[in-house]
C-alpha positions in Angstrom: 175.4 131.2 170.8 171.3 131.0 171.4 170.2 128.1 173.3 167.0 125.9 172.4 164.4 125.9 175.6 162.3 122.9 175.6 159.5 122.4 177.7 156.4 120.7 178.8 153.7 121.4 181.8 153.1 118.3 184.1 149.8 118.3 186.4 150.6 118.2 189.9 147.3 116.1 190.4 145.2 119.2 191.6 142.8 120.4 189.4 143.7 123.3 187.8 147.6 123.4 189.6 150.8 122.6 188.0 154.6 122.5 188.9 157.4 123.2 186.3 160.9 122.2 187.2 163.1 124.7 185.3 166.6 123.1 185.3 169.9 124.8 183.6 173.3 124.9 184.3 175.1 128.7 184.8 175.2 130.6 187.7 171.6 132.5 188.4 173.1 136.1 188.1 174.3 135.0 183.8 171.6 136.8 181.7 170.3 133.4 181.3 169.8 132.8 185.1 168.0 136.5 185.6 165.6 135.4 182.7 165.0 132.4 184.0 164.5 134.0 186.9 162.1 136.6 185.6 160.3 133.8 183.7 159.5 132.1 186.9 157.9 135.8 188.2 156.1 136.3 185.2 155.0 133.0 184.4 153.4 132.6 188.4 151.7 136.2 187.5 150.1 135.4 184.8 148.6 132.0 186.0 147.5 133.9 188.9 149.5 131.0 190.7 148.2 128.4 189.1 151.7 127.5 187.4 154.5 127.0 190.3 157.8 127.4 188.3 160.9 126.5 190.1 164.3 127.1 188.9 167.3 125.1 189.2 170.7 126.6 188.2 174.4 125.7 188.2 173.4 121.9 187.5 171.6 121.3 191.0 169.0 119.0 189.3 171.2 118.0 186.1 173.7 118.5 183.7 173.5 119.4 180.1 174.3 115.8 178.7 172.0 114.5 181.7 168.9 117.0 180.8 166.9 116.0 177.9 166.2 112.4 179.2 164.9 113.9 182.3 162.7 116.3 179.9 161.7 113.0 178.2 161.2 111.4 181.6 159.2 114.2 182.9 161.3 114.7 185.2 161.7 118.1 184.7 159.6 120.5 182.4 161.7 122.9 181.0 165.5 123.6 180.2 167.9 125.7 178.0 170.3 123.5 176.7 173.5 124.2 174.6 172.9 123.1 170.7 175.2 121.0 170.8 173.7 118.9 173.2 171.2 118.0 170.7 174.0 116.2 168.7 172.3 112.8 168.3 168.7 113.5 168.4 169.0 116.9 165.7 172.4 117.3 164.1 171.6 120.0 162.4 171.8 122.3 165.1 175.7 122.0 165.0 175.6 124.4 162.5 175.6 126.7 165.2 178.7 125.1 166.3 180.3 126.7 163.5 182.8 129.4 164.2 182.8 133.0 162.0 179.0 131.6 160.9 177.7 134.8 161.3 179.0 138.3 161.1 177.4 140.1 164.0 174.5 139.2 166.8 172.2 141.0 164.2 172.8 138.4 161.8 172.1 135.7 163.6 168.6 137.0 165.2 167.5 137.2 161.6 168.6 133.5 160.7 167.2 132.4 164.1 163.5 134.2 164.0 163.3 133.2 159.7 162.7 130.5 158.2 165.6 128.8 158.6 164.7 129.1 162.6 161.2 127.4 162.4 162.4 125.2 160.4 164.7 123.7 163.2 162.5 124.4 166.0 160.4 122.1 164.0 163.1 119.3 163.6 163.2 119.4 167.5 159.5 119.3 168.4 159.7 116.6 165.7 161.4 114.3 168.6 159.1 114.8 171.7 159.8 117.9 172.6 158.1 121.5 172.5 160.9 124.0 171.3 160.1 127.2 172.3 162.5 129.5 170.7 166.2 130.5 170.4 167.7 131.6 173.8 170.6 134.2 173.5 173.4 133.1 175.5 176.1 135.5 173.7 178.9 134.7 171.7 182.0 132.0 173.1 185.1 133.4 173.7 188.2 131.2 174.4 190.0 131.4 177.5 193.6 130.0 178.6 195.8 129.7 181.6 198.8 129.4 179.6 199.1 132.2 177.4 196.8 135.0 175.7 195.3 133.5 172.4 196.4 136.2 169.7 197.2 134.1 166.8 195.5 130.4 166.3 198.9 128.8 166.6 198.4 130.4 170.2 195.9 127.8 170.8 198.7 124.8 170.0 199.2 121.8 171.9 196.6 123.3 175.0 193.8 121.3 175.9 190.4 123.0 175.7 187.2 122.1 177.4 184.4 121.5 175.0 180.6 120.5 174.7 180.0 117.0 173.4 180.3 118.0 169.8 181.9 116.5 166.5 181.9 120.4 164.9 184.3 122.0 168.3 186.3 118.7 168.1 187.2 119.3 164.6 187.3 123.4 165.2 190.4 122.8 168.0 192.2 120.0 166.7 192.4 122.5 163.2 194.5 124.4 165.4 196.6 122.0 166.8 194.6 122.2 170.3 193.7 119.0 172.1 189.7 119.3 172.7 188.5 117.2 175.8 184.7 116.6 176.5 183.7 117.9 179.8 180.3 118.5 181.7 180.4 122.2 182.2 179.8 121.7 186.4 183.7 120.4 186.0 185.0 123.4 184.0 186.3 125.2 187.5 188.0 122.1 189.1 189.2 121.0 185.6 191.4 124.8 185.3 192.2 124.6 188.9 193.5 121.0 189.0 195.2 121.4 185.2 193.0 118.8 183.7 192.3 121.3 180.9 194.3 124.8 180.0 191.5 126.9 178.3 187.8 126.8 177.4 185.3 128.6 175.1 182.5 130.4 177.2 180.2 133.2 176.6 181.5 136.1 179.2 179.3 136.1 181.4 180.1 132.6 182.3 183.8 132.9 182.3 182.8 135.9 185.0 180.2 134.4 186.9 182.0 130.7 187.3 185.5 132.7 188.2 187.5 130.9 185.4 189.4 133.8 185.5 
């Protein structure tokens, strides 16, 4: 699913001169990384270097659950968190949490650039923050070391790394799975070290992390 960016510019204390922190946490060759990546090119362009942009990936600043404070904080400008890190401060992004919500990618552009969209956006600048727009992060796909998930009964009794949300705790233990709350940074270790069996990740992240 998309991803809300949030961001503010903090001076630098030269005139004219400003730094953004860009902080996120998949690997900088994800589509989300490269665009991060190109917004950082574009962005110094444009400002004719006014703007210094640096990006942080793979959690080198913070993690998702540990990000939006340090946006409050200032102690970064900009991020591109998961919805459902947004839990507490605008539930009703967990309707993205939803699974079958939408029949195609299509679908959910239209829901996301409508009305229904701004509307949200606006329940999140609503709390302190400047919500830029929806960030496309792909689909989730769910991923075991056990056994290929054909059927949902496949998904029985394995535990499944998930985002700090009440919506994908509900969605695994529907299928008999046992969900358990994880910072993504610990995915990796967590399969390696059989702390968890599966989890739910766009592909490019199950690629790029080497969950498989």
């Amino acid at each position: 699913m998309g991803a809300v960016a949030s961001a503010l510019l903090a001076t630098s204390g030269v005139a004219a001169e400003y730094t953004l922190k860009f902080s996120h946490v998949v690997s900088a060759n994800t589509p989300k990384g490269k665009a991060a990546d190109f917004f950082e090119k574009r962005l110094e362009e444009l400002s004719g270097g006014k703007i210094d942009v640096q990006v942080y990936p793979s959690s080198q600043l913070y993690n998702d659950s540990a990000v939006l404070k340090a946006l409050t904080l200032n102690s970064v400008q900009m991020a591109a968190p998961s919805f459902s890190k947004f839990g507490k401060i605008v539930p009703q992004l967990a309707l993205f949490d939803l699974p079958f919500l939408f029949n195609d990618i299509d679908q959910l552009h239209r829901v996301q650039d409508g009305p229904v969209g701004e509307k949200l956006k606006g329940l999140v600048t609503a709390k302190g923050f400047v919500a830029l727009n929806f960030w496309d992060n792909g689909f989730k796909q769910l991923s075991s070391s056990e056994k290929p998930l054909i059927m949902p009964k496949d998904a029985e009794g394995q535990k499944f790394r998930i985002m700090s949300s009440k919506v994908l705790e509900a969605q695994f233990k529907a299928v008999g799975a046992n969900p358990q709350m994880m910072p993504f940074s610990e995915v990796y270790s967590g399969l390696q070290q059989g702390v968890i069996d599966g989890a739910e990740n766009p592909f490019s992240n199950i690629w790029t992390k080497k969950f498989h």
